[in-house]
LOMIRO-99338 format. One line per 2 residues: their letters; for each residue x, y, z of C-alpha. Coordinates in steps of 0.1 Angstrom, whole numbers, plus 5000, padded with zeros to 4 digits. Layout:
N
A> X Y Z ~ ...
END
This chain:
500
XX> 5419 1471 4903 ~ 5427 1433 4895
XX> 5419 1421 4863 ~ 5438 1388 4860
XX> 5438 1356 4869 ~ 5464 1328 4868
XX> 5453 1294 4849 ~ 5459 1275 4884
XX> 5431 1295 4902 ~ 5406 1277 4871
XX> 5390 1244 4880 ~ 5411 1222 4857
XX> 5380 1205 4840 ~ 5368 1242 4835
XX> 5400 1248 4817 ~ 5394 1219 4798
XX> 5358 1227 4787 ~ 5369 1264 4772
XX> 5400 1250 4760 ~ 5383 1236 4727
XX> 5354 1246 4703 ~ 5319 1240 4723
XX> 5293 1222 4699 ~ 5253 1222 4700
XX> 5238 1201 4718 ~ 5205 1181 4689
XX> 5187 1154 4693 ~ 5211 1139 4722
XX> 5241 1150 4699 ~ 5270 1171 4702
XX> 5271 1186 4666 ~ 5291 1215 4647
XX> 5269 1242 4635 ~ 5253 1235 4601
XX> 5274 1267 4584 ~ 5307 1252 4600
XX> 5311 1289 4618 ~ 5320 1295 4651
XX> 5315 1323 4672 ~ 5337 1341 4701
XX> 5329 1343 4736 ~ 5351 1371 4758
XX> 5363 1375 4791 ~ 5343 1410 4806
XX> 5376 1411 4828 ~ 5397 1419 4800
XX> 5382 1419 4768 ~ 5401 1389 4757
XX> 5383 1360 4735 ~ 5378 1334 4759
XX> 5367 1301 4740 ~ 5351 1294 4706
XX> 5313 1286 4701 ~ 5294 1269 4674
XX> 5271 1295 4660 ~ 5239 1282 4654
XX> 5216 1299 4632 ~ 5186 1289 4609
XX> 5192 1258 4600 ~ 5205 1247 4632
XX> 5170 1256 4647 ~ 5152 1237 4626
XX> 5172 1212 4629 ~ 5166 1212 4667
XX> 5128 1222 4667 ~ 5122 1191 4643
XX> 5143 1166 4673 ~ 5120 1186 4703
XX> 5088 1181 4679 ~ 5100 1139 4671
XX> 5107 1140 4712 ~ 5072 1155 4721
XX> 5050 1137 4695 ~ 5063 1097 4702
XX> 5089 1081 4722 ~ 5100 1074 4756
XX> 5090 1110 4768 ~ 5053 1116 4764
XX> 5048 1082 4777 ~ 5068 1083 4807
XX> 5052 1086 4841 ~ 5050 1121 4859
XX> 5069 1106 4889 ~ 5100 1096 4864
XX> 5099 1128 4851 ~ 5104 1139 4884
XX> 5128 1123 4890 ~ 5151 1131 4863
XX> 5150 1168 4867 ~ 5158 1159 4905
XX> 5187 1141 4892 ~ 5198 1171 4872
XX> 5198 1191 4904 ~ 5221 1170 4918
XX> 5243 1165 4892 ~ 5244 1208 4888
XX> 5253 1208 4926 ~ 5280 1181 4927
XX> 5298 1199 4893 ~ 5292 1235 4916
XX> 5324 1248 4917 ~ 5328 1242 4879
XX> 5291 1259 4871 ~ 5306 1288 4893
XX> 5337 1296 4878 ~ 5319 1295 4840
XX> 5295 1322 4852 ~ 5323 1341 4864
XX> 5346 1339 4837 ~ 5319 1342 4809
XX> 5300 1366 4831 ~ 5323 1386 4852
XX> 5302 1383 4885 ~ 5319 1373 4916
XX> 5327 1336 4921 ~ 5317 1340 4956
XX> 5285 1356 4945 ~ 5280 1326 4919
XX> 5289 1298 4942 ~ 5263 1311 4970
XX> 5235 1325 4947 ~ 5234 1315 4911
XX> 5245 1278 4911 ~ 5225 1271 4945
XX> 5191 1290 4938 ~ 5194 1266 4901
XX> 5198 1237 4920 ~ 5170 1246 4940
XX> 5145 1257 4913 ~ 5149 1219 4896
XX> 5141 1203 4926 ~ 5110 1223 4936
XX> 5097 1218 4897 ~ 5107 1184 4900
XX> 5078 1178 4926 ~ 5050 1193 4907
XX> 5054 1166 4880 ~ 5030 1144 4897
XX> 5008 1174 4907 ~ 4996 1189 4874
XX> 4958 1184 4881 ~ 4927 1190 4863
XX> 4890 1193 4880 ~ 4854 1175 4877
XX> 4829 1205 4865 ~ 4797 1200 4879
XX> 4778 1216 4844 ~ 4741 1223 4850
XX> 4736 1213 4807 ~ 4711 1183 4805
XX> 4684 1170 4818 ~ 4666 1138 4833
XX> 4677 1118 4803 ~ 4706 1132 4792
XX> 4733 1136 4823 ~ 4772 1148 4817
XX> 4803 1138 4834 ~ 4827 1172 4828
XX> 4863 1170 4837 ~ 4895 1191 4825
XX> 4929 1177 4816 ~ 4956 1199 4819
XX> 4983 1188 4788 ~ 5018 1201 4780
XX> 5016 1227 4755 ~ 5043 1212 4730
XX> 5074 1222 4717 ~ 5091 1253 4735
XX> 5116 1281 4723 ~ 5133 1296 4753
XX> 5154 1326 4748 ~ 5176 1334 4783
XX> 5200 1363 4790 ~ 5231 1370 4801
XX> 5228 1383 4834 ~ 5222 1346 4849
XX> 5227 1328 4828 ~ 5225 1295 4843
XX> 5201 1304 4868 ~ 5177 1318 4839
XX> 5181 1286 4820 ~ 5168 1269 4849
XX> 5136 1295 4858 ~ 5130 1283 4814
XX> 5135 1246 4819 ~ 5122 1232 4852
XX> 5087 1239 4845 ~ 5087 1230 4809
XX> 5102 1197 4817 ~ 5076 1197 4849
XX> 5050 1197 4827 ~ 5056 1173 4798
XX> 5072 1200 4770 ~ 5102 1196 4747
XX> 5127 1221 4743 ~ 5153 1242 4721
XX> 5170 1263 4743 ~ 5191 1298 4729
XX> 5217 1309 4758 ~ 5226 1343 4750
XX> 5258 1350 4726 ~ 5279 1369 4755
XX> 5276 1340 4781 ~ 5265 1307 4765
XX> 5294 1281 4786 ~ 5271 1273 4816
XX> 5243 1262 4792 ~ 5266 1243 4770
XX> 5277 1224 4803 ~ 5246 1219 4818
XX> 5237 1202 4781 ~ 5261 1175 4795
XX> 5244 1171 4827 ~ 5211 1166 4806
XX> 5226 1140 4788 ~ 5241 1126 4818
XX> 5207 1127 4838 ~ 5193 1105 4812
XX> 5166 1124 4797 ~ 5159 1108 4760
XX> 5172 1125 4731 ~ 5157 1157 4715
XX> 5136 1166 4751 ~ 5162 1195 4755
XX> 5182 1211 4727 ~ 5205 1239 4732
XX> 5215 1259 4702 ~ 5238 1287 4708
XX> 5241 1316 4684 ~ 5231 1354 4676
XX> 5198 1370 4689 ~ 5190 1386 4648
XX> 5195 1345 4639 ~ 5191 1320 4657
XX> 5171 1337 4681 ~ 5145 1348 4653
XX> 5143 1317 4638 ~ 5134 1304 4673
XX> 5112 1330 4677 ~ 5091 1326 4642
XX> 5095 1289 4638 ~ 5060 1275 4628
XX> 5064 1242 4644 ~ 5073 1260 4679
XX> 5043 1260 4698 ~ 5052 1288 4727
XX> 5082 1310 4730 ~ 5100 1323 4766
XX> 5119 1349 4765 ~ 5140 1367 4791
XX> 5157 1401 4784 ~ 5148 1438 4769
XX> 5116 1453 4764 ~ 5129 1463 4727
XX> 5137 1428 4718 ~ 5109 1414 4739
XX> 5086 1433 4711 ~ 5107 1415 4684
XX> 5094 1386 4695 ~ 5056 1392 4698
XX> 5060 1403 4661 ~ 5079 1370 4651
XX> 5058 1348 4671 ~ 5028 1359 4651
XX> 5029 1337 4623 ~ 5014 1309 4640
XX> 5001 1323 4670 ~ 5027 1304 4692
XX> 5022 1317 4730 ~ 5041 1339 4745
XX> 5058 1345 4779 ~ 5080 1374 4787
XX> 5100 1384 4814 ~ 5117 1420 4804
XX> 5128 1451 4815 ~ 5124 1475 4849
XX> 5130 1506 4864 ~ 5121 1496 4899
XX> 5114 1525 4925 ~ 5126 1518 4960
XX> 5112 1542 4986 ~ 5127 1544 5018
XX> 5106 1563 5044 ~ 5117 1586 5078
XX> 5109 1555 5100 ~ 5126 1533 5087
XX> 5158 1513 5104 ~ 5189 1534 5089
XX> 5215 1511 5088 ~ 5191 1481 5072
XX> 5175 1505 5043 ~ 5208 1519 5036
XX> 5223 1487 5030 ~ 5192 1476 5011
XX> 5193 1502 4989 ~ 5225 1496 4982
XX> 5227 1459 4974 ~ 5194 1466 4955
XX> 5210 1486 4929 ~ 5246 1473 4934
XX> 5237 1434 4935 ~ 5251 1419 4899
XX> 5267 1454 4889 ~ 5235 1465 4890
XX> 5227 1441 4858 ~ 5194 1429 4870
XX> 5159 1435 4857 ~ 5143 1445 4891
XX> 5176 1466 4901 ~ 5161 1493 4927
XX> 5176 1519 4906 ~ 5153 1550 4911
XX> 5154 1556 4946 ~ 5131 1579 4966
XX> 5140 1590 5004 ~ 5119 1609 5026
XX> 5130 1647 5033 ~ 5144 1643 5066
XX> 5163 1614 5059 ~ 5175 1622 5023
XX> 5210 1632 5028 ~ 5215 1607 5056
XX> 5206 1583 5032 ~ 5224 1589 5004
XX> 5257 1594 5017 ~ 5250 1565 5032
XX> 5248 1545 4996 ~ 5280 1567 4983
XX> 5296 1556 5009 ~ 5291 1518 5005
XX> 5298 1525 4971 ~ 5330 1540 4975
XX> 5339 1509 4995 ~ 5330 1488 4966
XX> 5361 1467 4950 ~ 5358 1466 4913
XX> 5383 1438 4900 ~ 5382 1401 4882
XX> 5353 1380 4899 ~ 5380 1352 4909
XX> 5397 1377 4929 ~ 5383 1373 4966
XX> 5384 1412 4972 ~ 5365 1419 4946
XX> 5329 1432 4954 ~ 5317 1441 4917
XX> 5331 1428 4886 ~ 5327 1441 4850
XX> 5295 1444 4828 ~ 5294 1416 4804
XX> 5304 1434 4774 ~ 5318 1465 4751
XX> 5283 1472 4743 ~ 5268 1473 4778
XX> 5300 1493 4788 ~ 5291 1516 4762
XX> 5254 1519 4767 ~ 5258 1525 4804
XX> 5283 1554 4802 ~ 5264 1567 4772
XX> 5235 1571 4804 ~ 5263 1583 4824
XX> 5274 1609 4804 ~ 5233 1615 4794
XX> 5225 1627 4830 ~ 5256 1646 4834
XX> 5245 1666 4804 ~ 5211 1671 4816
XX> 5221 1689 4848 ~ 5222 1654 4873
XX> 5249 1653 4896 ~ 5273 1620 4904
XX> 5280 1624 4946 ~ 5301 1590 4936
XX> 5312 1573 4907 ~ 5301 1584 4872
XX> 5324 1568 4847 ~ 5338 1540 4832
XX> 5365 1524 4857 ~ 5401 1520 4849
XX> 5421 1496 4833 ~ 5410 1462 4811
XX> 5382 1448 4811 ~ 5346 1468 4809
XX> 5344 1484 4844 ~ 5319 1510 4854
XX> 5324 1525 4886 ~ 5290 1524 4912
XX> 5274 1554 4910 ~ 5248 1577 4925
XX> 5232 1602 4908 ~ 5209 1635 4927
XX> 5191 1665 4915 ~ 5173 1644 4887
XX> 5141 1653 4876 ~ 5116 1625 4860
XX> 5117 1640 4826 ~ 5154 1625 4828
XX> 5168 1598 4805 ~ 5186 1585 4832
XX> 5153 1582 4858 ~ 5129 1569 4828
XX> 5149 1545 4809 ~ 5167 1512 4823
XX> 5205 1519 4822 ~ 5211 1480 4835
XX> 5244 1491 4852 ~ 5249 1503 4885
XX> 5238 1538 4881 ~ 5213 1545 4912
XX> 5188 1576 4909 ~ 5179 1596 4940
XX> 5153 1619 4950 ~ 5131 1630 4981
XX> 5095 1632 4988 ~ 5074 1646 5014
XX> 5037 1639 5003 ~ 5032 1598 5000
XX> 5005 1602 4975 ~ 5025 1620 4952
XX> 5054 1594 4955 ~ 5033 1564 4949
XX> 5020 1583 4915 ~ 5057 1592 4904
XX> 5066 1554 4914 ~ 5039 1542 4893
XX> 5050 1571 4868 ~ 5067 1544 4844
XX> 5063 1519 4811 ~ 5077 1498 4834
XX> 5068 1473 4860 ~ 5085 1441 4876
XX> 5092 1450 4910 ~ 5098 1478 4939
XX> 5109 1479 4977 ~ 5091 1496 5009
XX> 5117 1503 5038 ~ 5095 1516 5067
XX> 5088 1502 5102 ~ 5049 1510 5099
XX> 5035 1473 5088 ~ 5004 1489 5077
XX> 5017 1518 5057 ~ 5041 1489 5043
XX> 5008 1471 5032 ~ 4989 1501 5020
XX> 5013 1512 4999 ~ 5021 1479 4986
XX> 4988 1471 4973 ~ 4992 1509 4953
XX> 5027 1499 4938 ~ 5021 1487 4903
XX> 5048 1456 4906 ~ 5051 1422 4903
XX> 5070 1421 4931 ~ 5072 1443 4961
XX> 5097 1433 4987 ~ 5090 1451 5020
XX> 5120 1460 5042 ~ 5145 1436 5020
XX> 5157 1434 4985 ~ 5165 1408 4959
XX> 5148 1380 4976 ~ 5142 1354 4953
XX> 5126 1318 4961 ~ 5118 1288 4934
XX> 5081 1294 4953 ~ 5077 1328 4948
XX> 5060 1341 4915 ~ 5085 1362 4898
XX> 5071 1386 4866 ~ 5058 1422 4858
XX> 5030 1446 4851 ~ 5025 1469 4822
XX> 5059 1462 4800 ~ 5076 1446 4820
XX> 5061 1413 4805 ~ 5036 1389 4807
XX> 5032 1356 4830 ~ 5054 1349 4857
XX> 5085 1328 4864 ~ 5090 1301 4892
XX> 5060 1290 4917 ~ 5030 1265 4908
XX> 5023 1302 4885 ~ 5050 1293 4861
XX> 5035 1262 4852 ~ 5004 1274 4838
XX> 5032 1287 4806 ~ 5036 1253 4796
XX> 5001 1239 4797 ~ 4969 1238 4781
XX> 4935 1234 4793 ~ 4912 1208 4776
XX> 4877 1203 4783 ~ 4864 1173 4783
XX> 4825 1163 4781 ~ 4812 1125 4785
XX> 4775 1118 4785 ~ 4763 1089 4809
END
């Protein structure tokens, strides 16, 4: 297993940007954190501190909401028109897609994905999210009402305006971290909003960077703030900031909670995008070698670090060991190693503590009588490996089939009855997405409109759009991300009433 990488591999303007302290980006300028502290960011490859970070915390926040609430209430932004609005975030699509390489090689090193998987997915898909959102700015209508109040002499002429809703805190994660920065930012800029934006501690470089393309884009000072720091800090003081009028967030349902609590002080919206433990059923008629290899990418994808991972998997009797010796085998064939490396299939998770929390679930299965037909431990060598695994004989009442693991950890189990499977699918707190691998269309459909899912992706996996609504039911969150949906987050609705 490769875990090193030589400096002449690194881009040398990426070598560069981790070579010295990163600052906050306030008000249009690059400043040290109020405290004077800095924090570490590390390399998930092998555990070494990477590059220094200001670490932003209370102060720092208000510091920021006070620029975002100066940028929103006067200035060049709320007067500009929607079309140059449009056309800035454009221009910071093209300016994230000409510094591509660079953008891919921070996600890797802070992240420990691929490069090839950042260079073809994360960076791309970003690009392509500002672009959509930048056409909507001129598109953010309202309606005439025809209202049946008045009468012969008193007539109404009823309309609706649909405004920005103000200053935004966005909280993103670090499992994209460039890409979730961009699902937080292109609508709120769409729309009109201001912005403090929190990367997350373990992977805060590509938002630091794309805080220079901001600048460089030309949008005026204080419209987008990034403020790096701790989640129990600088993330609370986002998150319960009185002048913050909404707060995104993107990560665990725990800390999701957190927020509704903080965000109560003033009533500030909320939108959430959390957690999942998304079944994937894969039925007797379905074409082997496709739904094998969709299963597999649907829990392996991202070291299986992804909110909608398909990581409770349910096979049809007949099928069920063909199936799953099918996965363990493409997971055997899986090459853990440094994501510069081009061999390398699956890099590390991002950090100690994820290491530790997913073979903590490793070692909870095992214990309750689960077996791993592949992988079940922590991978060897530096760096915070986890080998792929796939677990059998699991029962529901299972830690490991309840609770998100957010590692590569896949649960399997058959079924023969379909109404029982779509009740133990549906048997969860959770609810962002699922997958349906079968080649009846109309059982695809039925059982789709049964799954209780955000998103159900029938015969694929992981197929993600800046058009298509992205979000859950029950606790996996509330409101959706990306698509003309996304834009209702950052808008109000105002009434308006004229008699004539």
């Amino acid at each position: 297993m490769s875990t090193t990488v030589s400096a002449p591999q690194i881009h040398s303007r990426v070598q560069e940007f981790i070579a010295k302290p990163r600052k906050m980006l306030i008000d249009g300028k690059w400043v040290e954190a109020a405290s004077g502290k800095t924090f570490p960011t590390y390399s998930p490859a092998t555990g070494e501190v990477m590059a220094q970070i200001a670490e932003g915390d209370h102060e720092d926040i208000d510091r920021a909401v006070k620029a975002a609430r100066k940028a929103f209430d006067s200035g060049a932004w709320p007067e500009m028109p929607p079309s140059q609005r449009g056309r800035l975030i454009w221009k910071l699509g093209d300016l994230i897609e000409q510094r591509l390489e660079e953008f891919a090689q921070l996600e890797s090193l802070d992240n420990g994905k691929p490069l090839a998987v950042a260079r073809v997915a994360d960076v791309p898909l970003a690009v392509d999210l500002f672009r959509y959102m930048a056409g909507w700015a001129t598109k953010i209508e309202g309606n005439t009402i025809p209202i049946s109040a008045g009468s012969k002499r008193a007539k109404y002429f009823a309309y609706t305006r649909r405004e920005p809703i103000g200053v935004v805190g966005q909280i993103i994660p670090w499992n994209f971290p460039l890409l979730m920065a961009a699902w937080k930012l292109g609508p709120a800029l769409a729309t009109g909003c201001t912005v403090v934006l929190k990367p997350a501690e373990q992977t805060p470089l590509s938002a630091l960077l794309l805080a220079e393309l901001i600048i460089e884009a030309g949008f005026p000072d204080g419209v987008v703030n990034v403020v790096p720091g701790y989640g129990e800090t600088a993330g609370a003081a986002l998150a319960a900031h009185p002048d913050v009028d909404k707060i995104a967030f993107t990560g665990s349902t725990e800390v999701g909670k957190l927020i509704l609590q903080a965000a109560a002080g003033n009533l500030k919206k909320v939108s959430l995008e959390l957690g999942g433990k998304s079944p994937n059923l894969v039925f007797a008629d379905a074409e082997m070698k496709s739904s094998i290899s969709g299963a597999a990418n649907a829990i392996f994808f991202n070291h299986g670090q992804c909110c909608c991972a398909g990581s409770r998997l349910y096979v049809e009797q007949d099928i069920f060991d063909d199936v799953v010796e099918g996965i363990a085998e493409h997971a055997k064939g899986i090459k853990l190693g440094h994501g510069f490396d081009p061999d390398t299939s699956m890099g590390p998770l991002v950090s100690q503590e994820q290491l530790n929390r997913v073979c903590s679930y490793l070692e909870a299965g095992l214990s309750e009588g689960a077996e791993a037909i592949v992988g079940g431990k922590r991978g060897e060598g530096q760096g915070y490996f986890v080998e792929p695994t796939v677990m059998v004989n699991t029962n529901p009442k299972m830690k490991v089939v309840r609770e998100e693991i957010f590692g590569p950890v896949v649960v399997a189990s058959p079924f023969s009855d379909i109404d029982k499977l779509v009740a133990e699918a549906n048997q969860n707190e959770y609810g962002l997405a699922a997958g349906v691998w079968t080649t009846d269309i109309s059982k695809a459909h039925r059982i789709a409109e049964k799954l209780r899912a955000g998103t159900v992706w029938i015969n694929c996996y992981n197929v993600f759009d800046a058009a298509l609504p992205f979000g859950g039911y029950k606790q996996s969150g509330w409101g959706r991300e990306m698509g003309h949906e996304a834009l209702e987050l950052y808008t109000e609705v105002k009434a308006v009433c004229v008699a004539i």
